[in-house]
C-alpha positions as CSV (number, residue, x, y, z in Angstrom):
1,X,-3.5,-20.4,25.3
2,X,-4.7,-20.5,21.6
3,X,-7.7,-22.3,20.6
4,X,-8.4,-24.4,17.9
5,X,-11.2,-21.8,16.5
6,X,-8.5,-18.8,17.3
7,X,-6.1,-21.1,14.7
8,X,-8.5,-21.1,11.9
9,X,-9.5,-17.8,12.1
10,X,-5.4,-16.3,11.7
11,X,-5.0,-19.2,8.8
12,X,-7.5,-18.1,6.9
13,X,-6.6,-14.6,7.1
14,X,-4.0,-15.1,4.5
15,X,-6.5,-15.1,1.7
16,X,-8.3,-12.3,0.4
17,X,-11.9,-14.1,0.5
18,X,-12.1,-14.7,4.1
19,X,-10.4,-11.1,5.3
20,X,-13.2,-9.5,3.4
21,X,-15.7,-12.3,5.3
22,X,-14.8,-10.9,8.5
23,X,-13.6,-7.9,8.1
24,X,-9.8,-8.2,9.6
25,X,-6.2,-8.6,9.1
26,X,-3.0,-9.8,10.3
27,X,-0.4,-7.6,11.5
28,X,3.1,-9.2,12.9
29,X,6.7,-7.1,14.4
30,X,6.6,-5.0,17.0
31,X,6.8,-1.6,15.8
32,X,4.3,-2.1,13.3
33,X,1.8,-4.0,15.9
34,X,2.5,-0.7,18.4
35,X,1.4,1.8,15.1
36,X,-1.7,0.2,14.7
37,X,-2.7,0.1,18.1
38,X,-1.6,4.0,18.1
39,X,-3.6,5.1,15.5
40,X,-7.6,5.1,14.4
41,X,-7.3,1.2,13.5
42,X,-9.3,-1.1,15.7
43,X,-7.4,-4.0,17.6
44,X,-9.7,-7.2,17.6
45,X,-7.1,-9.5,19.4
46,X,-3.4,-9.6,20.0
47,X,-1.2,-12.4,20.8
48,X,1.8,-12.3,22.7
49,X,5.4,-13.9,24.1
50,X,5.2,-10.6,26.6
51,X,2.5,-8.3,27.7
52,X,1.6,-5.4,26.0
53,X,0.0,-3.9,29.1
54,X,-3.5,-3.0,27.1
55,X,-6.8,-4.7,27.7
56,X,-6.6,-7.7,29.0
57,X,-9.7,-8.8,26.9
58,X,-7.6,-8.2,24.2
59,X,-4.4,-9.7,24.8
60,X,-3.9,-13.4,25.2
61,X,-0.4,-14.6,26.2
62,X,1.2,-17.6,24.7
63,X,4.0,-19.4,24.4
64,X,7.0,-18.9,21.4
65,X,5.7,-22.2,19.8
66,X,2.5,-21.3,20.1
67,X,3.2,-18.4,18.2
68,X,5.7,-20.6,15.4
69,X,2.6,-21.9,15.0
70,X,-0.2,-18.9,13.8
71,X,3.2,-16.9,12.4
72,X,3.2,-16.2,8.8
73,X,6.8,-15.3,9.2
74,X,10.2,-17.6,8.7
75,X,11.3,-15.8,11.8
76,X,8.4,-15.0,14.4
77,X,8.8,-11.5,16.3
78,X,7.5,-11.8,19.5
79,X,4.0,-10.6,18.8
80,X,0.5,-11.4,16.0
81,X,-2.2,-9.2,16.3
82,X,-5.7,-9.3,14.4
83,X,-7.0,-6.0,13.4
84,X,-9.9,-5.1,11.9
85,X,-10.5,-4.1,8.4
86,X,-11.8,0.0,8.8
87,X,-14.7,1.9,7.0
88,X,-13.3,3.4,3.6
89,X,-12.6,7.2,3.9
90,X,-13.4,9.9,1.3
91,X,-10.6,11.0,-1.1
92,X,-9.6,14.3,-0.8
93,X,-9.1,15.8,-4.2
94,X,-7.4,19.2,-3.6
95,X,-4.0,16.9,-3.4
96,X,-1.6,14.7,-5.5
97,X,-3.4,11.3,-5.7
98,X,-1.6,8.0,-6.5
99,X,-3.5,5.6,-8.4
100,X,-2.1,2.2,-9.1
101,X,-3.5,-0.1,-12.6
102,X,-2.8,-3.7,-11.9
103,X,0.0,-4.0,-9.5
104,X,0.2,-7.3,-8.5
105,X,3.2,-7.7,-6.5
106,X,2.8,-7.4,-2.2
107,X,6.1,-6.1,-1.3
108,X,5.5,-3.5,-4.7
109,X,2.7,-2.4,-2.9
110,X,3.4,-2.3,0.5
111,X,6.9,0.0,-0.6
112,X,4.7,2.3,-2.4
113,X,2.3,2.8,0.7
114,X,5.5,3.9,2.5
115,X,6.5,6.1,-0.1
116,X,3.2,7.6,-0.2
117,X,3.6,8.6,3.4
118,X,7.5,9.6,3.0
119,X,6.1,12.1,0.5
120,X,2.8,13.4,2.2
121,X,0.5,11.1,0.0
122,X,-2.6,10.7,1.7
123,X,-4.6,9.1,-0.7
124,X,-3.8,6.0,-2.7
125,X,-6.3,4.6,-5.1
126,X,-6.5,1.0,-6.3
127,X,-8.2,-0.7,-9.4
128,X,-9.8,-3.9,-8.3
129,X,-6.9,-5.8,-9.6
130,X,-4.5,-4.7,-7.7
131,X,-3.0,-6.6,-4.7
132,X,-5.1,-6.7,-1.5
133,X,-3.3,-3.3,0.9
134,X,-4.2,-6.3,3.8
135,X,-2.2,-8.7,2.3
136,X,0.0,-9.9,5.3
137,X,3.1,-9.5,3.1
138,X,1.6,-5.5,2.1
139,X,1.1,-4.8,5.6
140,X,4.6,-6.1,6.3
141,X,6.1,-3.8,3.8
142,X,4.4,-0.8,5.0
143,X,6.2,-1.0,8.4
144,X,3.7,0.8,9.9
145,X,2.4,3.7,7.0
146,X,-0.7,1.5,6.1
147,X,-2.1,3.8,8.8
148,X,-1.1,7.1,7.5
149,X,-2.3,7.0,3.8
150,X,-5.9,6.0,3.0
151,X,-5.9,3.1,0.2
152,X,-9.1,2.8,-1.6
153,X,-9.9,0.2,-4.2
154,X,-12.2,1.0,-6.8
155,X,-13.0,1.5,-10.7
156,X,-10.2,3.3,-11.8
157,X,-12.1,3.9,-15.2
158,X,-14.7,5.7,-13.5
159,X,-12.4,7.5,-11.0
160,X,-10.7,9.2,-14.0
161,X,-13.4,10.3,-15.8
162,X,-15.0,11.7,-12.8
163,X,-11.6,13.4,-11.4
164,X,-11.6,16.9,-11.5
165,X,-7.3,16.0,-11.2
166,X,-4.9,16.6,-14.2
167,X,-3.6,12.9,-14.7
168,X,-0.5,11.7,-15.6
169,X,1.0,8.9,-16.8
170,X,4.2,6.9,-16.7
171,X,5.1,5.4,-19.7
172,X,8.1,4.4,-21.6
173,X,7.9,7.4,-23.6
174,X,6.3,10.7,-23.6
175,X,7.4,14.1,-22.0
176,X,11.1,13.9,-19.7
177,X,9.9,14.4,-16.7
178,X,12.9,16.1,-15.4
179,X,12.0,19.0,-18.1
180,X,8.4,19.3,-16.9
181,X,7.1,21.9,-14.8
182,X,4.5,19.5,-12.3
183,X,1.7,20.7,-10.6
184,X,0.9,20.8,-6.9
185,X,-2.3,18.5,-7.5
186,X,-3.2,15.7,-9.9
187,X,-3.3,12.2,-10.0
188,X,0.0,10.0,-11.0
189,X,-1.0,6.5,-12.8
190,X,1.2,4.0,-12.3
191,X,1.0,0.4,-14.0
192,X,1.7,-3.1,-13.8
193,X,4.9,-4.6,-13.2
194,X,5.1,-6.7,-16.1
195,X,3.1,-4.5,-18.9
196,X,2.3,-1.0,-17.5
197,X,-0.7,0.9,-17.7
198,X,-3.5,-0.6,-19.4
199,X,-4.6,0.2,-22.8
200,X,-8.2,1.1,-21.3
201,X,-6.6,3.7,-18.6
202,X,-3.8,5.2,-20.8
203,X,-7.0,6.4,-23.2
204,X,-8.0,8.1,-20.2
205,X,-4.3,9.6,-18.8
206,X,-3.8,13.5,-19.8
207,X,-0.1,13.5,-19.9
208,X,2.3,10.7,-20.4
209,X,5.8,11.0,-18.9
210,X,8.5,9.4,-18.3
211,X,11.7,8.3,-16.5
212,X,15.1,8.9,-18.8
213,X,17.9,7.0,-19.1
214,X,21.0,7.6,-18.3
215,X,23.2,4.3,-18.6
216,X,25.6,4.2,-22.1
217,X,24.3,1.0,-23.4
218,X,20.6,2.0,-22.1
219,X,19.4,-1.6,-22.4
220,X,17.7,-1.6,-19.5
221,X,13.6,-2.6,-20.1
222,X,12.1,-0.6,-16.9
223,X,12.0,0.3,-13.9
224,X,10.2,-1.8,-10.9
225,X,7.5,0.7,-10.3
226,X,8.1,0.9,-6.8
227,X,11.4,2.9,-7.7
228,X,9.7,4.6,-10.1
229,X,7.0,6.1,-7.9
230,X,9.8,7.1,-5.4
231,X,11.5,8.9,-8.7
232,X,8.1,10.6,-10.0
233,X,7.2,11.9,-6.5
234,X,10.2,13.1,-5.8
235,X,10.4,15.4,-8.9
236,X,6.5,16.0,-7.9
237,X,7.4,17.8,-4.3
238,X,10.9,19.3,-6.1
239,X,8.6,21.2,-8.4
240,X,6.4,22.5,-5.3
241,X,9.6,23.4,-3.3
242,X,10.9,25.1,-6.6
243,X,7.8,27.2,-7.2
């Protein structure tokens, strides 16, 4: 049975401010609840329609409208579990890095986390700006590769200047990327949604490329930067493959 306390703790887990206070998260669906307890993250407490046969200190049954209740979802699944927050990890630099400027938009976010693991990403940096990776909706998106690639939030600023990494740059000119040899390691800078990459990190990007296209009337602005990462990576491991 859920507590009042138990309540106010999952509410307030849908804001930034008070995930950071107490160090967790909200995970909901089955397969992704099952990932998390499968990998290095650390269950703090689930909450269930039907046993998950785990610790029972850890697992408190309730009832379906119980769970209408805590559910951030239009359509509940079964299970809500409260995970908590783990220690950043060191990014490895001998790789391809993705770093995002600005992106503000959850399910943006959460589809580039799975693209980073479709592609063999493991590390995803964040300016500060950027959408929480523990936003409920993020974690939702990720459908279970939030705990595959290690997302760090930081100075992106600083992080470039310090990089030993080529960087490159999406932009809505530049070099065709499909004429572009790519390395095996760098970092790839991607901007925000509505304005791309900053003025203050494109000073700092190495190479700008970009995305041609193809359509006759070619009227089209942009594309939504979660397709473009999928495009830009793609062409990234091609290159590899290739060489």
């Amino acid at each position: 049975m859920l507590t009042k306390n138990q309540i106010k703790l999952i509410s307030s887990l849908k804001q930034k401010k008070f995930r950071l206070q107490h160090g967790l998260f909200v995970v909901e669906g089955l397969k992704t609840i099952n990932e998390l307890i499968a990998s290095h993250f650390k269950l703090y407490q689930l909450f269930t329609i039907d046993s998950f046969k785990i610790d029972a200190n850890l697992e408190t049954i309730i009832s379906e409208s119980e769970l209408n209740k805590i559910s951030f979802l239009s359509t509940p699944n079964k299970a809500l579990a409260i995970f908590k927050i783990p220690e950043p990890q060191l990014i490895q630099e001998n790789q391809l890095i993705v770093a995002l400027d600005n992106v503000r938009d959850p399910g943006n976010l959460g589809t580039i986390i799975r693209l980073c693991d479709w592609f063999g990403i493991k590390d995803l940096v964040c300016n500060l700006e950027t959408v929480d990776c523990y936003n409920p909706k993020v974690i939702q998106a990720t459908m279970g590769s939030i705990t595959r690639v290690n997302v760090t939030y930081l100075d992106l600023k600083t992080f470039l200047n310090k990089s030993s990494l080529h960087s490159f740059g999406t932009f809505m000119y530049g070099e065709n990327v499909y004429n572009k040899q790519l390395p095996k390691n760098g970092v790839l800078v991607l901007g925000n949604e509505a304005n791309g990459i900053s003025e203050d990190i494109e000073s700092l990007v190495l190479e700008k490329i970009f995305i041609p296209r193809f359509g006759t009337i070619q009227v089209a602005e942009s594309l939504n930067v979660a397709t473009a990462t999928a495009i830009l990576l793609s062409e990234f491991k091609r290159n590899i493959i290739e060489t």
